[in-house]
C-alpha positions as CSV (number, residue, x, y, z in Angstrom):
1,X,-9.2,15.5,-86.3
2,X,-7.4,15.9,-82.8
3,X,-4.2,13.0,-83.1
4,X,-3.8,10.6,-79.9
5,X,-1.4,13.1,-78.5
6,X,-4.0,15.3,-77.8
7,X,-1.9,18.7,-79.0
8,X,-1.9,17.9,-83.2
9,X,-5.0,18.4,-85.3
10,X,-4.7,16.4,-88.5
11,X,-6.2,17.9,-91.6
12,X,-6.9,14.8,-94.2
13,X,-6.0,15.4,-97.6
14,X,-6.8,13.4,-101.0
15,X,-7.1,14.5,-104.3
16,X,-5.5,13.4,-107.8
17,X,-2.2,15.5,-109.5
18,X,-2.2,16.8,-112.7
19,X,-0.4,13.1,-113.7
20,X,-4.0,11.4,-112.9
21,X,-1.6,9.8,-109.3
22,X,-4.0,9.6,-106.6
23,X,-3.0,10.8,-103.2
24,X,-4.3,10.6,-99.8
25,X,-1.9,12.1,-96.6
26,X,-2.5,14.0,-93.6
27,X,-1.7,18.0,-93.2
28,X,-0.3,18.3,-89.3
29,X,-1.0,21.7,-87.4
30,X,0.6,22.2,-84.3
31,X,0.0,25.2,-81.6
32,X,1.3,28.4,-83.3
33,X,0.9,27.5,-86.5
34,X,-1.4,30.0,-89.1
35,X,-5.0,28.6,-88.3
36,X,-4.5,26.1,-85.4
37,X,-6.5,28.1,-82.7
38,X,-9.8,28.8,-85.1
39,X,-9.4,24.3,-85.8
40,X,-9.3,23.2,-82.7
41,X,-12.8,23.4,-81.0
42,X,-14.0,21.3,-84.3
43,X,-10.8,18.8,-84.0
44,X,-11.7,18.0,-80.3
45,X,-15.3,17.0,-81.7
46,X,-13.6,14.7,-83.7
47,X,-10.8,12.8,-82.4
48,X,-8.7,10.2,-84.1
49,X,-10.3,6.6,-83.1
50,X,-7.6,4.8,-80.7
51,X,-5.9,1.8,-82.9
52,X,-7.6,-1.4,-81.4
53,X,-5.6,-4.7,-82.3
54,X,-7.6,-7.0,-84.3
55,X,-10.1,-9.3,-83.0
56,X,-8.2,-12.5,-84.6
57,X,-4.5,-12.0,-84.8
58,X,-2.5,-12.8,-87.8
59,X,-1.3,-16.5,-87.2
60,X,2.3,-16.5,-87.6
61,X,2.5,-19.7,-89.3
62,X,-0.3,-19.2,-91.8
63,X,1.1,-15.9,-92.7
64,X,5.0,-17.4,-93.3
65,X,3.2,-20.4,-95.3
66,X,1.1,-17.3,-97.6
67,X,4.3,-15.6,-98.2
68,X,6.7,-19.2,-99.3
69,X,3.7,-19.7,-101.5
70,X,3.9,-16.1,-103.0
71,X,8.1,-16.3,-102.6
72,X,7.7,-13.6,-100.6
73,X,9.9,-15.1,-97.9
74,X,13.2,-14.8,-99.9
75,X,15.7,-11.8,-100.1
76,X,14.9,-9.6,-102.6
77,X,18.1,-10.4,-104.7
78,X,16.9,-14.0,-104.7
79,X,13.3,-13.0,-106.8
């Protein structure tokens, strides 16, 4: 995928190690790097989506009342 900045390609990565720990991450390329020319006609077919904000924002007081109830909203040496 082509990042935001227009320049990066993002290779997505996921798999499981040899522990059975599940990963999922992003390999960067950036012009020069080994491979970067022959990726990016097919990363600028695919473009990262642009990061919309949601429909219905979080309400600030709903989301401080979730976290008292989960005693969330303490410092950690409080828990």
């Amino acid at each position: 995928m082509l990042a935001e900045d227009g320049v990066t390609i993002l290779r997505q990565l996921r798999g499981r190690t040899a522990d059975g720990v599940y990963y999922r991450g992003f390999e960067e390329f950036h012009p020069g790097d080994l491979g970067y020319d022959d990726m990016l006609p097919v990363a600028r077919e695919n473009p990262v989506e642009p990061d919309y904000p949601p429909e219905n924002p979080i309400d600030p007081e709903t989301m401080a009342m979730i976290l008292h109830d989960a005693g969330l909203d303490r410092p950690s040496e409080d828990r």
